[in-house]
N, C-alpha and C positions, 0 to 999 in steps of 0.2 A: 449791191444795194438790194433790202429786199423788201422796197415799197413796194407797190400795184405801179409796175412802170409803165402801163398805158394810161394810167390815171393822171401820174406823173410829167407825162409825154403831152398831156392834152392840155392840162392847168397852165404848161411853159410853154405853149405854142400859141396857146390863148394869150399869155403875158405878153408876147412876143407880137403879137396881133394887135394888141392894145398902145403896143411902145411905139409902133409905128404908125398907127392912127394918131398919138400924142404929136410922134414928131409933124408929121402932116399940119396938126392945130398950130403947134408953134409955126412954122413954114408959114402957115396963114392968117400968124397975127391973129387968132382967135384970143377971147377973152377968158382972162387970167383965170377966174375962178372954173371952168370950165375945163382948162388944161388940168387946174387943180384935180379936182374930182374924179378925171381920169386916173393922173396918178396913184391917186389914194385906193382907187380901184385895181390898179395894178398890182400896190402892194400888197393889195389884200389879198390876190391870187397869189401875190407870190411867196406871201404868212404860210397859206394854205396846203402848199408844194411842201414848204418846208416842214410842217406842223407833221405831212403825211407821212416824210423821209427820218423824222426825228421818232415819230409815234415804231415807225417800223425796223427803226434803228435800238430802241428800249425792246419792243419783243420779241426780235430774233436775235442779235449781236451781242448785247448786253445780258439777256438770258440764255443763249447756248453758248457764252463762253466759259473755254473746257476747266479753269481754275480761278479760283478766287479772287488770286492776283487779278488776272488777264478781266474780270468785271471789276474787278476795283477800278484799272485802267479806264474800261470803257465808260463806267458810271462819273470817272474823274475827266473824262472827255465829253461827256455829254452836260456836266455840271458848267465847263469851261463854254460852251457853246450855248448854253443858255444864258448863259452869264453877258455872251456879248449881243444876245435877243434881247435881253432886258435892258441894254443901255439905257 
């Protein structure tokens, strides 16, 4: 991988941080839209994990691969993984 992996390391221990505060709300019957909100913040961290690993995956993996082909591959795997972000 060649995101910034303490960047990486921090965004998913933050999610991680958050998913168990969530569970805690639910545990405590907290109110719906609130639980809500958390999640949504969750996933926004964890958009942003993915955004950094996909960004660093186009400018190292996809640009130093050693032939054509081998970016074709890569450009036709990162087309397919966008494809299932975009649902």
């Amino acid at each position: 991988m060649m995101a910034d992996e303490k960047k990486i390391l921090r965004l998913l221990r933050t999610a991680r941080g958050q998913i168990d505060g969530i569970l805690k709300m639910v545990e405590e019957d907290r109110y719906c839209i609130d639980i809500s909100q958390q999640l949504m913040a969750t996933e926004a961290i964890l958009n942003r994990a993915n955004k950094e690993i996909l960004a660093a995956h186009l400018k190292h993996c996809v640009q130093q691969a050693a032939t054509e082909e081998e970016r074709g591959q890569k450009i036709d795997e990162f087309v397919t993984t966008l494809g299932r972000i975009l649902k």
